[in-house]
N, C-alpha and C positions, 0 to 999 in steps of 0.2 A: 527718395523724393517722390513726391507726385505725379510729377511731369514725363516720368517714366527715362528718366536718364542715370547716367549709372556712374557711381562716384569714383575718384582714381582711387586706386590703393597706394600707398608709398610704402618702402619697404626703408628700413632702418638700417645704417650702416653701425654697427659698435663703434666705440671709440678705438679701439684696438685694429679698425681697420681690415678684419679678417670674418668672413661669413657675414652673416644677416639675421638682423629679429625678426620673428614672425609680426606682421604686423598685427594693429591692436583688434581683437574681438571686438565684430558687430556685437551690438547692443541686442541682449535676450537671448548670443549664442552662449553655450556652454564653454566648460572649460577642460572638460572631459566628455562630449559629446558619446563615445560607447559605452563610458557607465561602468568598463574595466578594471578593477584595480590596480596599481601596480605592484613593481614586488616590494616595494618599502610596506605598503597598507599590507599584502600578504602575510610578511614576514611578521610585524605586529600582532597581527589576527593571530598567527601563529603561535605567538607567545604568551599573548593575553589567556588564551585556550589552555597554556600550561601551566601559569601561575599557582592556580592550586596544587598542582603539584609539585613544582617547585619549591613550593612553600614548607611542603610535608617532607620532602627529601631535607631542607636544612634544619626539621625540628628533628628528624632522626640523626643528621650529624651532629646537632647537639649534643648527643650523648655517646656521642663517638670517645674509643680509647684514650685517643691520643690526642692532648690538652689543645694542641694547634690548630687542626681541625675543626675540635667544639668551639674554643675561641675566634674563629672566621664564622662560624655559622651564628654562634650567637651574637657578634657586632652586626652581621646582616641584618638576621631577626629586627635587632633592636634600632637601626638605623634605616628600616622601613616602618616600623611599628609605631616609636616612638618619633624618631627624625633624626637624622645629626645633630649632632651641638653647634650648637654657633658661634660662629668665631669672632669675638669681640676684641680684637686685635686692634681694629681699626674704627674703635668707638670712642671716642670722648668722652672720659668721665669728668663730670663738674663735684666739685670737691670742695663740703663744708668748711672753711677755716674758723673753728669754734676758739682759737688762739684772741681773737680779736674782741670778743666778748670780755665782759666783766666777771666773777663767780656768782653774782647773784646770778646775770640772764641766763648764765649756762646751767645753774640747778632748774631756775625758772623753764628751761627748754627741756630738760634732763627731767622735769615733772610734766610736761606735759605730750613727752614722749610716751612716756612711762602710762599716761593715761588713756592715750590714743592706741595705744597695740592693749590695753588692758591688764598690765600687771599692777 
């Protein structure tokens, strides 16, 4: 404020009843004021640094002996490479019932399938 007075702080009780939240950061403070890392961002940096070679270690177990091995290393490969499959388990399929048709409209549909994918 202007007036040169100085605001309470209140301090937050959890609902849990035990310890205390910090209260909320002044506006334009940081949120990491030293700029540190921790060891979660470390450990990251860490890994991101190996990837390449990580990558090279499961293109060499690919050709590994023993069928188990190559088959772990190349489901990796191909499930960073490509992606997982998806799992359509919990998809709704909506489903032509061509039963209800005539034979004319069904050849009439049955030709203009046939012309739209270009056979």
């Amino acid at each position: 404020m202007s007036d040169g007075s100085k605001t309470a702080v209140t301090t937050v009780i959890p609902s849990h009843g035990r310890g205390r939240l910090m209260p909320p950061w002044q506006k334009g403070q940081r949120g990491n004021p030293s700029g540190k890392l921790g060891e979660y961002h470390i450990v990251r940096r860490m890994c991101a640094d190996m990837s390449v070679r990580a990558t090279e270690r499961l293109f060499e177990l690919m050709e590994h002996e023993d069928a188990r091995v190559a088959t772990v290393a190349v489901k990796e490969i191909l499930d960073r490479g490509v992606g997982r499959p998806r799992d359509h388990s919990n998809e709704q399929t909506q489903r032509v019932d061509t039963s209800v048709l005539s034979q004319e409209k069904r050849e009439a549909l049955a030709a203009l399938l046939r012309e739209a994918m270009g056979l």
